[in-house]
C-alpha positions in Angstrom: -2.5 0.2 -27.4 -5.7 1.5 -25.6 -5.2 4.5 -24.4 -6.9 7.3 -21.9 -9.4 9.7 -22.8 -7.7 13.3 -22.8 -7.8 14.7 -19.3 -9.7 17.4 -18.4 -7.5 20.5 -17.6 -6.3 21.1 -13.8 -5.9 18.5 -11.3 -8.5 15.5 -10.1 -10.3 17.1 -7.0 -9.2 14.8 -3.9 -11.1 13.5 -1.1 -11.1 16.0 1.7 -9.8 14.5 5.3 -13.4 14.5 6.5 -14.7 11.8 4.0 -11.4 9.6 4.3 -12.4 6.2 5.2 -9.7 3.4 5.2 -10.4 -0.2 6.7 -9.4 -1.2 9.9 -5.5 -1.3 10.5 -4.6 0.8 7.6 -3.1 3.9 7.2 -2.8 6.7 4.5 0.0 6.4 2.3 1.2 9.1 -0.2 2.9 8.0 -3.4 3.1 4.6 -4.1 5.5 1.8 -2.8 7.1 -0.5 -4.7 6.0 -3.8 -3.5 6.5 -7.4 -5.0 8.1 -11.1 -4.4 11.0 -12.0 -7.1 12.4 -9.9 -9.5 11.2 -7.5 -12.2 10.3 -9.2 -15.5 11.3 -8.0 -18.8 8.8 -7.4 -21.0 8.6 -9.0 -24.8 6.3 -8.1 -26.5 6.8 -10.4 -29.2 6.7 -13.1 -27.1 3.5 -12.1 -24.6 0.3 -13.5 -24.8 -2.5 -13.2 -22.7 -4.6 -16.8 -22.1 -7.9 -17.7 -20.8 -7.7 -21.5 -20.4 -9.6 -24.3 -18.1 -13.1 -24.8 -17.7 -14.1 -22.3 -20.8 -17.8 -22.7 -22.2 -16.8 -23.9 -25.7 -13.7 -25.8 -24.2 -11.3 -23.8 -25.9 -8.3 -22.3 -24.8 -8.9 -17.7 -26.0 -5.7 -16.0 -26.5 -4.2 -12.9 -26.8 -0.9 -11.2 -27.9 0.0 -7.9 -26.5 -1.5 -5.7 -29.2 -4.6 -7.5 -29.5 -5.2 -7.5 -25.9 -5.0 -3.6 -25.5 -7.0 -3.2 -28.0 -9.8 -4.5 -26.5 -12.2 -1.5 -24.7 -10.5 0.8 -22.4 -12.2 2.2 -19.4 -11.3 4.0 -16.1 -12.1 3.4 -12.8 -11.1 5.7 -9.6 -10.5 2.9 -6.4 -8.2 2.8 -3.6 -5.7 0.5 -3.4 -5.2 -1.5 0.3 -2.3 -3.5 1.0 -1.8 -6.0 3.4 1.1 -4.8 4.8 -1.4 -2.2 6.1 -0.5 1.1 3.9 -3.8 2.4 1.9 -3.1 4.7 -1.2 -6.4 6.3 -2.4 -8.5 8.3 -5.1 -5.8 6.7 -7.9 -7.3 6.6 -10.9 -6.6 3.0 -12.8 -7.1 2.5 -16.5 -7.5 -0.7 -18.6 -9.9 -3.6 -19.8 -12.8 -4.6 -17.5 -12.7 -8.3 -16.6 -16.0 -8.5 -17.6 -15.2 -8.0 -21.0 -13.1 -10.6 -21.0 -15.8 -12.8 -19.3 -18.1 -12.0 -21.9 -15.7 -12.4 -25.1 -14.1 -16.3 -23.5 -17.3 -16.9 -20.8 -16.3 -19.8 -18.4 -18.8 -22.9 -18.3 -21.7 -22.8 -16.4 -20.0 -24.4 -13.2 -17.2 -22.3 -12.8 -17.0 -20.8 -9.7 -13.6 -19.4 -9.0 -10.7 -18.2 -11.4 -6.9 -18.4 -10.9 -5.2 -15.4 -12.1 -1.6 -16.1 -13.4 1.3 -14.0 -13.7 4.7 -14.3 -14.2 7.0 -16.5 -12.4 4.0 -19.2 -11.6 3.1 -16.9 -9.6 -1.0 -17.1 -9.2 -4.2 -15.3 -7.1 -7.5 -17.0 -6.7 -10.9 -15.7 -7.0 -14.2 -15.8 -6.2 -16.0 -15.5 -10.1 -18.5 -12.6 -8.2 -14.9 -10.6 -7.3 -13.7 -11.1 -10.2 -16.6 -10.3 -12.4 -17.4 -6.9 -10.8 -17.7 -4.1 -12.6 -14.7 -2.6 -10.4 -12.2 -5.4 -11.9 -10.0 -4.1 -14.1 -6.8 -5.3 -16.0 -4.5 -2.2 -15.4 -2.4 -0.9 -17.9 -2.6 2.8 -16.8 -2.7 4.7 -13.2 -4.0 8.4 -13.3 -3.2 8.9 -17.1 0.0 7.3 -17.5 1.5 4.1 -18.3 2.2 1.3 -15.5 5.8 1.0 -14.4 7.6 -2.2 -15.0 8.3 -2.0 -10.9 4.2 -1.6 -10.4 3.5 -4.0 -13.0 4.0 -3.3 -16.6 2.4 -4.6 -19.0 -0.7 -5.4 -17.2 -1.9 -5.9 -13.5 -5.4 -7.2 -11.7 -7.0 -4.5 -9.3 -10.0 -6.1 -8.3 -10.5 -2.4 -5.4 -12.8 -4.0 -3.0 -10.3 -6.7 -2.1 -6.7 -6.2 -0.3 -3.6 -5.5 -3.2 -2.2 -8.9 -3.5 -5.2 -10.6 -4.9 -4.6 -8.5 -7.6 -1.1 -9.4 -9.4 1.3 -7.7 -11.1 2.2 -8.8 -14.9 -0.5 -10.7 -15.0 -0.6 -13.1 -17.8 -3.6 -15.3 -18.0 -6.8 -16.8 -16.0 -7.9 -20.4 -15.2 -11.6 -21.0 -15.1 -12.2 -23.2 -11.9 -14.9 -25.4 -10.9 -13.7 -25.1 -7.2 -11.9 -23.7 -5.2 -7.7 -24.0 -4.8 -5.3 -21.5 -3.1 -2.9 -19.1 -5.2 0.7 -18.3 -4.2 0.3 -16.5 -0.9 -2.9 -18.3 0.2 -0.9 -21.4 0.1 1.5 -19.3 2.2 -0.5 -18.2 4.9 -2.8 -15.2 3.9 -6.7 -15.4 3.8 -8.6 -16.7 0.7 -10.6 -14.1 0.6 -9.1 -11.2 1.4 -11.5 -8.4 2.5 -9.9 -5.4 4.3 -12.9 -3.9 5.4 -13.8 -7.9 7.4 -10.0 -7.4 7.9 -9.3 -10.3 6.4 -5.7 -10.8 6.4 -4.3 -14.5 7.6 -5.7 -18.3 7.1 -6.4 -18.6 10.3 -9.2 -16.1 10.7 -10.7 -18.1 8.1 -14.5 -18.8 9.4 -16.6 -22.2 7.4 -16.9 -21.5 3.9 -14.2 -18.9 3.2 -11.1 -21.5 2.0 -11.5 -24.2 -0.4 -12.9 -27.6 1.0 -10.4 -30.4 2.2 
């Protein structure tokens, strides 16, 4: 498996109270909830497997098992995390493999626009390709230097930072290349399709021309 660089001695410095800046609604969490729909999977390894499937630019269905996949190049990224349920933990530090690198290994067609991000369960986020292709968009296996907990999403979870948590699942398992636009599981069940908590983007309805797919 990928793993961290080694840590330089003594603790990450933290943002100081005068630079904190959370988006409207939120409020500063410390530690880190446990938050999910369903239960806890349990992780196989010999049975995982990582796809990138639909409108692919060779066609092909790219796939992954668990050892290949964290294998690929690891990298760090230090983002906040926002949740909808308005709780905003910040200054983590999140380890993993850029989405851009899997972009650039299985690149979509031409027309794609949007991705579906699968997990487990069915359960599914959609995307905008420019969210999900920024440099900030990381498959998480690690949070400050440590492994993912099955409860925050072991093996692997999305954090795409600029958008609110849920767009980013937990044991993530695959992405769908789309040529348009369709809603994942809690789009179809109410919440924005984009989801920017800095617009404060929370619920379909405040959902101006252009943000959802078209009918």
């Amino acid at each position: 498996m990928g793993q961290p660089a080694e840590r330089e001695s003594g603790e990450r410095a933290t943002r100081g109270a005068a630079d904190l800046q959370l988006p409207p609604g939120q409020r500063l969490q410390k530690g880190w909830p446990v938050t999910h729909y369903g239960p806890v999977p349990k992780f196989r390894p010999e049975r995982w497997e990582f796809r990138v499937f639909g409108a692919t630019a060779d066609g092909e269905k790219h796939c992954w098992n668990h050892e290949e996949f964290t294998a690929l190049p690891y990298t760090t990224v230090e983002a906040d995390l926002h949740c909808v349920t308005k709780f905003s933990m910040v200054g983590a530090e999140w380890g993993g493999i850029p989405a851009r690198t899997v972009v650039e290994i299985a690149p979509p067609a031409p027309d794609v626009t949007h991705v579906m991000v699968w997990a487990e369960y069915g359960f599914s986020s959609n995307l905008r390709l420019a969210d999900f292709t920024s440099d900030r968009t990381l498959f998480a296996t690690h949070k400050d230097g440590e492994l993912l907990t099955a409860e925050h999403g072991f093996p692997l979870r999305l954090i795409v930072p600029h958008l609110y948590a849920w767009k980013g699942p937990k044991w993530v398992r695959g992405v769908e290349y789309m040529t348009a636009d369709r809603r994942g599981f809690w789009e179809e069940r109410g919440y924005h399709n984009v989801g920017d908590p800095w617009k404060e983007q929370r619920y379909s309805y405040q959902e101006e021309p252009g943000e959802g797919p078209e009918l």
